[in-house]
C-alpha positions as CSV (number, residue, x, y, z in Angstrom):
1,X,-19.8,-15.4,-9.3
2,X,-16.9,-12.8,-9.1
3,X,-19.2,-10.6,-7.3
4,X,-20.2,-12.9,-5.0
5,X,-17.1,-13.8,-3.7
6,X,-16.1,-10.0,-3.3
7,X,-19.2,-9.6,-0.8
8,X,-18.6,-12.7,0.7
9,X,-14.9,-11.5,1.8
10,X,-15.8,-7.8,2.7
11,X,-18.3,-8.8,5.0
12,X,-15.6,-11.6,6.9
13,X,-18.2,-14.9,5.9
14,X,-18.1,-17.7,4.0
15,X,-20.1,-20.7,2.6
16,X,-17.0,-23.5,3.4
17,X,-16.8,-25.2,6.7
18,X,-13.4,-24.3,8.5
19,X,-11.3,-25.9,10.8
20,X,-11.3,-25.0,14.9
21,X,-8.6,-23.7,16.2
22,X,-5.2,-25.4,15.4
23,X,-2.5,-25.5,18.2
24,X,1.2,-25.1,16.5
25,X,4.8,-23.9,17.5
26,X,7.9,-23.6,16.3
27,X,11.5,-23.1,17.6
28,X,14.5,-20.8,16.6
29,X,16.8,-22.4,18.7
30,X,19.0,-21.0,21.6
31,X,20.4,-17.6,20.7
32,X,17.5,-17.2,17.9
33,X,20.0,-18.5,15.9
34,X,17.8,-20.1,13.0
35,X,15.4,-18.3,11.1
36,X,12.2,-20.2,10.7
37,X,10.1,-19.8,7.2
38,X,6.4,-20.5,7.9
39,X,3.2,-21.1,5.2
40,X,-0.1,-20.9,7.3
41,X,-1.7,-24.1,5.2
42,X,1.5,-26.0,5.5
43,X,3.2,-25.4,8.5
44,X,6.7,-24.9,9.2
45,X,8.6,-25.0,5.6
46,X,12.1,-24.5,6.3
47,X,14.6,-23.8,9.2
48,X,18.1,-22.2,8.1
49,X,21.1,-20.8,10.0
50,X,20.3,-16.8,10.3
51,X,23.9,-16.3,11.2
52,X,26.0,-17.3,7.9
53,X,25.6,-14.3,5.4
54,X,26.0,-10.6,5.7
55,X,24.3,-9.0,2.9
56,X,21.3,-9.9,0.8
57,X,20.4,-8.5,-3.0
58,X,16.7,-8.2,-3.6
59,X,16.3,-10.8,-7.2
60,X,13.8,-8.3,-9.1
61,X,15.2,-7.6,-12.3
62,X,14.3,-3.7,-12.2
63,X,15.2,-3.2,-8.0
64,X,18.6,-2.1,-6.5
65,X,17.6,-3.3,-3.0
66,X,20.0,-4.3,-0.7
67,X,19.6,-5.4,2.8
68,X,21.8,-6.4,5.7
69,X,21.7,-8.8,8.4
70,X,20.5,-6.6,11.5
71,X,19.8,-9.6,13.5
72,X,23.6,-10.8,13.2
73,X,24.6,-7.7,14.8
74,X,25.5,-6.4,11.1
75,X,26.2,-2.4,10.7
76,X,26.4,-0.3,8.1
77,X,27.3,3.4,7.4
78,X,28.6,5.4,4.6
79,X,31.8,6.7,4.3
80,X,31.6,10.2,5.1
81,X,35.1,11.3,3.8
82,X,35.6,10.7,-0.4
83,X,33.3,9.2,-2.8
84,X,34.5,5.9,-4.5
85,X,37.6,7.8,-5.7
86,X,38.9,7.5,-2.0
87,X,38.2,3.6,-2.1
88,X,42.3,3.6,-1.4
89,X,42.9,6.1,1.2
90,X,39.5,5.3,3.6
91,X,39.9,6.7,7.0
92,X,37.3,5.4,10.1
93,X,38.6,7.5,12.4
94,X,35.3,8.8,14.3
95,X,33.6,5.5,13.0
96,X,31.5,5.3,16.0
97,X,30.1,8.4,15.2
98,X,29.1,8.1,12.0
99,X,25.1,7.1,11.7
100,X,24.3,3.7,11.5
101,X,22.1,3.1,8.0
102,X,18.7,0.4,8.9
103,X,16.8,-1.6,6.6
104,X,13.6,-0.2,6.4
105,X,10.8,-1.3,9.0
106,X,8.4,-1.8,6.5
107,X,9.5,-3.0,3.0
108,X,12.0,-5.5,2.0
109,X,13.2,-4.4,-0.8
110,X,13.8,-0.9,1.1
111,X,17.6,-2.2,2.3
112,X,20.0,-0.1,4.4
113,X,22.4,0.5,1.3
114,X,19.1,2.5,0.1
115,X,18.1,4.5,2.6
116,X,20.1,7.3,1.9
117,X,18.2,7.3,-1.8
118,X,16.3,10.3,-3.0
119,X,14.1,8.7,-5.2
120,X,14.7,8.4,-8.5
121,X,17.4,8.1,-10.1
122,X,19.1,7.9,-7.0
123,X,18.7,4.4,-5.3
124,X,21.1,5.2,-2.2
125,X,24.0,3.3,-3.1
126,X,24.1,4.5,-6.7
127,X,22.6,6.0,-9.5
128,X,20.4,4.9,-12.3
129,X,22.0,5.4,-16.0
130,X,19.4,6.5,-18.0
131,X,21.7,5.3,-21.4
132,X,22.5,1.8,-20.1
133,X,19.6,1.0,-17.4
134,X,22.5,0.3,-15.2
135,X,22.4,1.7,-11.2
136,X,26.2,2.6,-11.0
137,X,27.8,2.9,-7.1
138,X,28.5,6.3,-5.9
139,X,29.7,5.9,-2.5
140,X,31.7,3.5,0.2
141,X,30.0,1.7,3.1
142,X,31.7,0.3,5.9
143,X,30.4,-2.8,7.6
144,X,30.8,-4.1,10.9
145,X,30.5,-7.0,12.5
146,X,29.8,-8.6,15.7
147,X,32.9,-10.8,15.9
148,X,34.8,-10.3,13.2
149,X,36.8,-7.1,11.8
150,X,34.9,-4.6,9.5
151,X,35.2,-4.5,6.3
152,X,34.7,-1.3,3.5
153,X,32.5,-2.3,0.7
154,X,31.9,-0.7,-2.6
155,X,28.6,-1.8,-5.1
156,X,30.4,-0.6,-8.2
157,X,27.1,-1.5,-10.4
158,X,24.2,-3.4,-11.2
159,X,23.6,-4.6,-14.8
160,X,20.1,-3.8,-15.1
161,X,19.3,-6.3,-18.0
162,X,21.3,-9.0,-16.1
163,X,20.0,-8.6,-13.1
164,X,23.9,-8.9,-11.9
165,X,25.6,-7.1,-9.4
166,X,29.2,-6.7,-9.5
167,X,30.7,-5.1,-5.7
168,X,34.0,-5.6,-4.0
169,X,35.2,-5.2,-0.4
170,X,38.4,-5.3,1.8
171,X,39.9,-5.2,5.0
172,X,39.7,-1.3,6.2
173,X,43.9,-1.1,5.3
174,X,42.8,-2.5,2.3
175,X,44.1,-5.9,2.6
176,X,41.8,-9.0,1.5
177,X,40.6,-7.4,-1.3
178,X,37.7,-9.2,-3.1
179,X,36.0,-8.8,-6.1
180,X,32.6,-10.3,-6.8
181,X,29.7,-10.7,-9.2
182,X,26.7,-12.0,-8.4
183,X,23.8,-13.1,-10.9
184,X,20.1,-12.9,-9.6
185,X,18.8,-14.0,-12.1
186,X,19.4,-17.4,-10.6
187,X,17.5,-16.5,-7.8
188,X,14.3,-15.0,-9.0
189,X,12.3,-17.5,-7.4
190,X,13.5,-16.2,-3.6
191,X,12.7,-12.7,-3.2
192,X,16.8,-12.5,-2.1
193,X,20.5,-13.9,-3.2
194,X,22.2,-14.0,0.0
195,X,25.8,-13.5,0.5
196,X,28.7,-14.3,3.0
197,X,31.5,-11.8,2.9
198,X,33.7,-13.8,5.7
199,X,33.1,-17.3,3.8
200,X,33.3,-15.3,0.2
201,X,30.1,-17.4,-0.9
202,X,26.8,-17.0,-2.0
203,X,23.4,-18.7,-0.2
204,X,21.2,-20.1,-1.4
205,X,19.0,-20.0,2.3
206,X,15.5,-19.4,1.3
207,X,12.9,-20.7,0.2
208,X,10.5,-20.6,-3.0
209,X,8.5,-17.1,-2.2
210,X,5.3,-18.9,-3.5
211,X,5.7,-21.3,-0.7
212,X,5.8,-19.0,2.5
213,X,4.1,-16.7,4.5
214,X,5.6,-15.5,7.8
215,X,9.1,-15.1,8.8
216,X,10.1,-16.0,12.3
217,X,13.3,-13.9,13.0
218,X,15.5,-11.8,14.6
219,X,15.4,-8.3,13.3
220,X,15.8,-4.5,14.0
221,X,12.4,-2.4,14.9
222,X,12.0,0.7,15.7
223,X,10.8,1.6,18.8
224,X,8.7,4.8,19.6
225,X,10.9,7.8,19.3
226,X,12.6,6.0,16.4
227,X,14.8,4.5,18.7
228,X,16.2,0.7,17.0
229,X,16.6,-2.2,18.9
230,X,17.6,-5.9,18.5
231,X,13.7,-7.6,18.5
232,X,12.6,-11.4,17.7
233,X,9.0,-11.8,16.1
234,X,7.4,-12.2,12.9
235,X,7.6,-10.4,9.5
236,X,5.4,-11.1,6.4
237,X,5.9,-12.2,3.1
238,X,5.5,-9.6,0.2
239,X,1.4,-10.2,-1.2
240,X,0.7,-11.5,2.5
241,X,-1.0,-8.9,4.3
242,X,-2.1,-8.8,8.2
243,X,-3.9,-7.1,10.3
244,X,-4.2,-6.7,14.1
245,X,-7.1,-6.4,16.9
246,X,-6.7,-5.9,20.5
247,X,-9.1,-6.3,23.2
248,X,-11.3,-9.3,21.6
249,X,-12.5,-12.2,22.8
250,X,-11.5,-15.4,21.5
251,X,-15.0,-16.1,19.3
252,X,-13.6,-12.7,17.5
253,X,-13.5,-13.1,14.0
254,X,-14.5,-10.0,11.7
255,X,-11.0,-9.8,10.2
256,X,-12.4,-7.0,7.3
257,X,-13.3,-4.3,9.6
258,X,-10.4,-2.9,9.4
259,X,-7.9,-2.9,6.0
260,X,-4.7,-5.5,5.7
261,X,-1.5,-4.0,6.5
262,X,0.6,-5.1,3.2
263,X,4.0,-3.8,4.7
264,X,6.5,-6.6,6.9
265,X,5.4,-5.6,10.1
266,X,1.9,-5.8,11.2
267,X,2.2,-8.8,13.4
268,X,5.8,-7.8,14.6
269,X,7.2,-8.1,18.3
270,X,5.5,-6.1,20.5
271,X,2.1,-8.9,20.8
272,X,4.4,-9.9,24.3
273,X,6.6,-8.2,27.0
274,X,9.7,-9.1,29.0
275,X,7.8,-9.4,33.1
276,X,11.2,-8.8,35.4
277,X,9.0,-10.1,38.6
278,X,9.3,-13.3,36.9
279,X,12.0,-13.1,34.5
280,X,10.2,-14.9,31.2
281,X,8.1,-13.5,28.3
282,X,4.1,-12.5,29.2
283,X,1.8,-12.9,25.9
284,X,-0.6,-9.5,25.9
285,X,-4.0,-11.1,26.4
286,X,-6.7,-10.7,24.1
287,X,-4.5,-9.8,20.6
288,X,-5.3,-11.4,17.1
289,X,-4.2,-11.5,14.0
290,X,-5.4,-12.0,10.8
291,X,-3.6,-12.9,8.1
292,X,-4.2,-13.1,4.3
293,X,-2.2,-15.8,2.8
294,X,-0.8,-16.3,-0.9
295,X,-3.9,-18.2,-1.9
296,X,-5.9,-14.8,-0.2
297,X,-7.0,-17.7,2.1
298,X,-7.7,-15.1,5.5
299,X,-6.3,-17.0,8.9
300,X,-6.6,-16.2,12.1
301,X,-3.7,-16.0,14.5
302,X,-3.5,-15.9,18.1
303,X,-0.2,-16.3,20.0
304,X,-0.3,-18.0,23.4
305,X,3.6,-18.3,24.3
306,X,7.1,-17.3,23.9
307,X,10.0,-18.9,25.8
308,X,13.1,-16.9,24.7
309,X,15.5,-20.0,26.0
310,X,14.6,-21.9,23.1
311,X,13.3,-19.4,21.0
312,X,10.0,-21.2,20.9
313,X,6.8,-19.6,19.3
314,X,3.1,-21.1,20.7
315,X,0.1,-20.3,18.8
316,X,-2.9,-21.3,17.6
317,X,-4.4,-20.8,14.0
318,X,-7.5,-21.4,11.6
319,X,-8.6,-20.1,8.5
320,X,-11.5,-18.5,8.7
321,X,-12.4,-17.0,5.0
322,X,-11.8,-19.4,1.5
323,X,-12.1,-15.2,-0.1
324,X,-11.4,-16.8,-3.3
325,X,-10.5,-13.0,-4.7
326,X,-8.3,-14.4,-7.7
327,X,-10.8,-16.9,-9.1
328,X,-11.9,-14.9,-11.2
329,X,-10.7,-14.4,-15.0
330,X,-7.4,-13.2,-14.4
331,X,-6.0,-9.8,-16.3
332,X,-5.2,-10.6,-19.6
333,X,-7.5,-7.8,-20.9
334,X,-5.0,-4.8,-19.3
335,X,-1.6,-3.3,-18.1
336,X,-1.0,-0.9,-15.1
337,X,1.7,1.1,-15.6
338,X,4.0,1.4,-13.1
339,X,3.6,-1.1,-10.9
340,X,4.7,-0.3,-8.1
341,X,2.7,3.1,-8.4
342,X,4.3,6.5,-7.1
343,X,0.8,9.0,-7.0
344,X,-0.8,7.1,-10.3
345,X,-0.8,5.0,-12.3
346,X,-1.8,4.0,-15.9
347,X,-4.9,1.7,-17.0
348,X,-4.6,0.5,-20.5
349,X,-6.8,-2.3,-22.1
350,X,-6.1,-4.5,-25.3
351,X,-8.0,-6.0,-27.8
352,X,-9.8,-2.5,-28.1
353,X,-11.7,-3.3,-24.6
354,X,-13.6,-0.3,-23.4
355,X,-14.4,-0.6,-19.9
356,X,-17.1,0.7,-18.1
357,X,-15.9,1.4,-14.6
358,X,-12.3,0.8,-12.7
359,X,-12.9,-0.1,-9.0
360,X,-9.8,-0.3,-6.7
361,X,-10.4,-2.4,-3.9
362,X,-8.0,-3.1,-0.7
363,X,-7.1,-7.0,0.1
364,X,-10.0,-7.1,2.5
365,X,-12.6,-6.4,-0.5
366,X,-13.4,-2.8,0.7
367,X,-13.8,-0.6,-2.4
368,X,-11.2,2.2,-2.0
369,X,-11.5,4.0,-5.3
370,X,-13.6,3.9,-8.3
371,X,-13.5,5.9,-11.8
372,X,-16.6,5.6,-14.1
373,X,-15.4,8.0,-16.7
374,X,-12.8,5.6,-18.3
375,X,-11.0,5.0,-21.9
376,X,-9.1,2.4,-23.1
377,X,-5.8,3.9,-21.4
378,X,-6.9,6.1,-18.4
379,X,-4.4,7.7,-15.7
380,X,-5.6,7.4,-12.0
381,X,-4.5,9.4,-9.3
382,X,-3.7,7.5,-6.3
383,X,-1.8,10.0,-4.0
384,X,-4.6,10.0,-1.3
385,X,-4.3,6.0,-1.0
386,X,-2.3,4.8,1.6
387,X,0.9,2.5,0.7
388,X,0.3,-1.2,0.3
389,X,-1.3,-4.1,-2.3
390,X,-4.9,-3.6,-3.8
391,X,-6.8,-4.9,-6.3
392,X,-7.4,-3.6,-9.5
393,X,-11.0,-4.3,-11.1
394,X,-12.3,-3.3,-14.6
395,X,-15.1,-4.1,-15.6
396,X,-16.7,-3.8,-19.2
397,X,-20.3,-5.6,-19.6
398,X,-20.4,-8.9,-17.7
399,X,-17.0,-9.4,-17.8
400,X,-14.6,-8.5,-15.4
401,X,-11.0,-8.8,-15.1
402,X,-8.6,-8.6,-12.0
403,X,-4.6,-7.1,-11.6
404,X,-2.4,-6.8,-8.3
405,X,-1.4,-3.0,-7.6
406,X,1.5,-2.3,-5.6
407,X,1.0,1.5,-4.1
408,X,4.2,3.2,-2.9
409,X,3.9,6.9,-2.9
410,X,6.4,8.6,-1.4
């Protein structure tokens, strides 16, 4: 039965009766200034203020990420002068000058305070303790703002095995000064804790991951020549893949001819263009998308409209493939080892199960990789796969069990 669903999602069919087309829109408001959280079965789940926090802390227990709110206008840059032992003496003279730290384009938990990391133990912002599993701060950021004055922040540490973070920040002169701990552990149901450094407070602004799919936002791309700019479109939920096709007709529908994009970005901004002769937004003709939802339910996407006065979104939407790829017996048979994976990765079974093959498959059902010469703990080399989710098969007699694999080599 396993099997059969597998075949039935590579080659884009399936044995349900699906829904036409489905018209549907939603609306940021004037000035983008909402943020709109969207599930593809359920519609539009939940429409918060994007302009009330500053910062946001990534709620894995084992992550240091920590974003910033580009679409507010936010800014960030390390203090080029002193490490944190200059805390009380920071000079911004030549501020303007100093280059501006982005979260990354393609992965959430990638956040501006880590993009100067070098991998690890180095997470950008501090450094992992190998005795006490804590990331300890190394440096000062300053953060600007759109309308308010800037502020110099310091992430003194996270406690690992708390999943707490404990930072403080000040007016530039050092005036204000704030101390703050914040505990994500109360948050692991979000992917983020959001926090307000004018209001001092932490929001709670999103919603359950498990109940979302796309993001309708305001955000920073980059554009070609790694230029950034300010952009409105859509991001993707971590597990909730996409992929794009231009140049089809609107009967199109072979959504797995091509592999899901598992990073934030494959649906984007650029689907429409700014036309000056008539001063409004032009939909490109003849885009879809498709996109795999957190029931691996596929859905096909096609935007129609964008009025930038209201922030409205017009599209139209059906699912198209039931894939089914997690019915199966779930993987209580095996670890992978790490997870995310960074050029391999581990396979080891319990119960003394020794498999008979390991197939690694991408989210469209498109074997990428498979090992017949296995052992009940086998290392697999992934450093030719390209970043994003897979699936990981193993299969010993009739049985066969199913795990999630995050790839992110560097």
């Amino acid at each position: 039965q396993f099997v059969t669903a597998i075949v039935i999602c590579a080659l884009g069919m399936s044995s349900y009766a699906f829904a036409q087309m489905e018209a549907d829109s939603i609306e940021m408001g004037g000035g983008y200034a909402n943020d709109v959280y969207y599930s593809m079965e359920n519609g539009e789940i939940l429409t918060v203020d994007r302009t009330n926090w500053d910062i946001a802390f990534y709620t894995v227990t084992w992550s240091a990420g920590i974003i910033i709110n580009e679409g507010n206008g936010v800014e960030l840059r390390v203090y080029p002068n002193a490490d944190t032992s200059g805390w009380n003496s920071v000079d911004t003279t030549g501020l303007s000058t100093w280059p501006r730290l982005y979260n990354s384009p393609e992965m959430w938990e990638d956040g501006a305070f880590n993009r100067s990391a070098t991998n690890h133990p180095n997470y950008g912002w501090g450094v992992y303790n190998t005795i006490t599993h804590d990331v300890v701060g190394d440096s000062i950021y300053i953060l600007t703002f759109n309308e308010a004055p800037a502020k110099k922040i310091w992430i003194e540490r996270k406690i690992s095995t708390a999943n707490t973070y404990m930072f403080k920040y000040a007016d530039l002169d050092g005036s204000n000064e704030v101390s703050e701990t914040v505990i994500c552990s109360d948050f692991t149901s979000k992917n983020f804790l959001y926090y307000s450094l004018q209001n001092q407070e932490v929001l709670d602004r999103e919603p359950a991951s498990e109940s979302w799919d796309l993001l309708f936002t305001k955000y920073v791309a980059m554009l070609p020549g790694n230029v950034p700019y300010p952009v409105t479109g859509v991001l993707l939920n971590e597990d909730v893949p996409a992929n794009r096709f231009d140049e089809v007709g609107p009967d199109f529908d072979d959504w797995s001819s091509v592999p899901f994009d598992s990073t934030k970005v494959p649906i984007g901004y650029d689907w429409k263009y700014f036309d000056m002769s008539i001063f409004s937004y032009v939909v490109e003709d003849s885009i879809a998308f498709f996109v795999s939802n957190r029931q691996t339910n596929v859905y096909k996407l096609v935007f129609n409209a964008f009025d930038y006065t209201i922030g409205k979104f017009v599209f139209d939407k059906s699912m198209i493939s039931a894939s089914g790829l997690f019915e199966a017996k779930q993987a209580d048979q095996f670890y992978l080892y790490p997870n995310p994976a960074n050029g391999f990765v581990n396979l080891e079974t319990i119960n003394g199960m020794l498999p008979d093959a390991i197939s690694i498959m991408d989210l469209s059902g498109r074997e990428v990789y498979r090992a017949n010469d296995v052992n009940q703990t086998t290392r697999l080399d992934l450093g030719d796969l390209p970043n994003g989710m897979y699936l990981v098969m193993l299969m010993a007699g009739e049985e066969q069990h199913v795990q999630k694999l995050l790839i992110q080599n560097n």
